[in-house]
VMD Tcl script that draws the C-alpha trace (Angstrom):
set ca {
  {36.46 188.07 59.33}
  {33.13 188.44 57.92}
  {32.22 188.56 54.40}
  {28.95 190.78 53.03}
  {27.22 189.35 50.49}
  {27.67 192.01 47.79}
  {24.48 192.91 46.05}
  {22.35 190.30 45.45}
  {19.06 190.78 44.16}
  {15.91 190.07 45.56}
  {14.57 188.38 42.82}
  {15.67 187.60 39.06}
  {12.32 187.61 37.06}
  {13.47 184.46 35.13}
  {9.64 182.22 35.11}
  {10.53 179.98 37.93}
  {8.57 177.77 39.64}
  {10.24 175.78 42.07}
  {8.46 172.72 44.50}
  {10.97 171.16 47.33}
  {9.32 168.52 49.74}
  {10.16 170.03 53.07}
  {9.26 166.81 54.75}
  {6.48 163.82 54.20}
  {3.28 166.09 54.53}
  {4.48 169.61 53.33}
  {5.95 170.88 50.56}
  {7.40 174.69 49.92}
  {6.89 176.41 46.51}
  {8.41 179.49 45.29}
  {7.75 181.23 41.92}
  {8.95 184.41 39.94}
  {7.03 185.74 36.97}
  {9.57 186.89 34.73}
  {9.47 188.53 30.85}
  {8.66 185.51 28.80}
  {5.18 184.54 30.88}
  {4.31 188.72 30.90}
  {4.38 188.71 27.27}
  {2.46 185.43 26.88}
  {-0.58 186.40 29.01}
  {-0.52 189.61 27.25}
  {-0.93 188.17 24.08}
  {-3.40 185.05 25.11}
  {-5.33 186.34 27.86}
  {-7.53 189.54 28.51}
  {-6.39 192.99 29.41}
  {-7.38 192.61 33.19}
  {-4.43 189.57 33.56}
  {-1.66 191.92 35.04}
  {-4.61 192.90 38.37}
  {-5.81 189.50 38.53}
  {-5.73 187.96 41.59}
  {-2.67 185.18 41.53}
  {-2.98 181.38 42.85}
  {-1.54 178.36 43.44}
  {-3.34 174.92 42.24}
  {-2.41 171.98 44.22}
  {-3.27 168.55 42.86}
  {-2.27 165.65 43.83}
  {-2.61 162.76 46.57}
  {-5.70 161.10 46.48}
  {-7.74 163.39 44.47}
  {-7.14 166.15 46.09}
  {-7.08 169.65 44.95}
  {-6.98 173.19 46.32}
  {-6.32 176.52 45.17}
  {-4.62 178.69 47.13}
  {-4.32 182.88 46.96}
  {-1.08 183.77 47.26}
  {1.10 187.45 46.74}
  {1.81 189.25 43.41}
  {4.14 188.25 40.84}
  {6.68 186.69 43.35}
  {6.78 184.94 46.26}
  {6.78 181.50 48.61}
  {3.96 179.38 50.06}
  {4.36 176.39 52.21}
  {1.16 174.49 51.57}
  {1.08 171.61 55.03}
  {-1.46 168.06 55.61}
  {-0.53 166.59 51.91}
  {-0.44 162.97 51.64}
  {2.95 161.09 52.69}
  {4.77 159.82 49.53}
  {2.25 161.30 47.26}
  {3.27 163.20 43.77}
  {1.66 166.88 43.66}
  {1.32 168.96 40.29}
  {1.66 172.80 41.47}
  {0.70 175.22 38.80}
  {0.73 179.00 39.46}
  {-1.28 181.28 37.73}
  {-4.03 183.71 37.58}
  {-7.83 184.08 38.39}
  {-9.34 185.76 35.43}
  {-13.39 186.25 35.49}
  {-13.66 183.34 37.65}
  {-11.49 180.88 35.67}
  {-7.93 179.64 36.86}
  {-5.26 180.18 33.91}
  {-1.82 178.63 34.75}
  {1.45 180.56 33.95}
  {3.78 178.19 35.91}
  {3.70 174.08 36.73}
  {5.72 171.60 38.47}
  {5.48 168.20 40.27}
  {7.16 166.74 43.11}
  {6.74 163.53 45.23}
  {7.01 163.78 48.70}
  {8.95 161.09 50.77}
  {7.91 158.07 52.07}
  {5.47 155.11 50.91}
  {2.26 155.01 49.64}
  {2.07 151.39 50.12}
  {2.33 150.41 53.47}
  {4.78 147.63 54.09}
  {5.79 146.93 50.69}
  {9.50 146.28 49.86}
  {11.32 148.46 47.41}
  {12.99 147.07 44.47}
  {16.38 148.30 43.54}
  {17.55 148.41 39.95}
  {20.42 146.69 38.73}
  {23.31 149.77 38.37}
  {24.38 150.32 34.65}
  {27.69 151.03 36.05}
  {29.93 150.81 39.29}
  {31.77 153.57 40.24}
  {34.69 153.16 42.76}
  {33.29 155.88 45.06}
  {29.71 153.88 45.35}
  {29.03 151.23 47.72}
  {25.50 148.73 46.30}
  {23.88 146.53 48.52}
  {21.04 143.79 48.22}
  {17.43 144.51 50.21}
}
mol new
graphics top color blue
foreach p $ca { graphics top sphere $p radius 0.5 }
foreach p [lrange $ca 0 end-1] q [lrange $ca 1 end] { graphics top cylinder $p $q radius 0.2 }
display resetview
């Protein structure tokens, strides 16, 4: 037997911006515009906002930075070769006479070191649960 799953919607519109480290050198992010950052750009920001072109600003890893063009008001990038173990600030926003205006940010590290060789230290646990199991490095 096969369940449908009803009628979802394709997006909610809620001002989400969402980072997940896909593996050690790529990251996806996926963001929805919703009412609260419409009526903040209207107020702060010229009348062109709503056609401006939208981006994605990726900083991060060893000084890196790029901005990326990406679709309309919704939507999901991948953005590939970042640094393993590295923590990226993603901010979406708009391109408005030439300047880049963030409407969304996040961060996220992506796995593995960024010390090669070096041991990680484990913190003492506050508490032991039954259903945990701690050991030493």
């Amino acid at each position: 037997m096969q369940q449908g799953m009803g009628n979802l919607p394709t997006r909610y519109h809620d001002d989400r911006l969402r980072l997940v480290a896909v593996d050690p050198n790529r990251l996806w992010v996926y963001w929805d515009e919703g009412m609260a950052v419409r009526r903040l750009a209207a107020i702060y920001l010229p009348s062109e906002w709503e056609s401006a072109p939208r981006m994605l600003r990726v900083r991060g890893g060893w000084g890196d930075e790029r901005l990326l063009a990406c679709p309309g008001d919704h939507g999901s990038y991948y953005v590939n070769d970042l640094h393993t173990g590295a923590t990226y600030r993603v901010e979406y926003g708009v391109d408005v006479s030439g300047r880049f205006v963030p409407l969304l940010e996040g961060q996220v590290q992506l796995p593995g070191s960024t010390t090669f060789g070096a041991k990680r230290q484990r913190k003492q646990p506050e508490s032991l649960s039954s259903y945990s199991i701690y050991t030493q490095v």
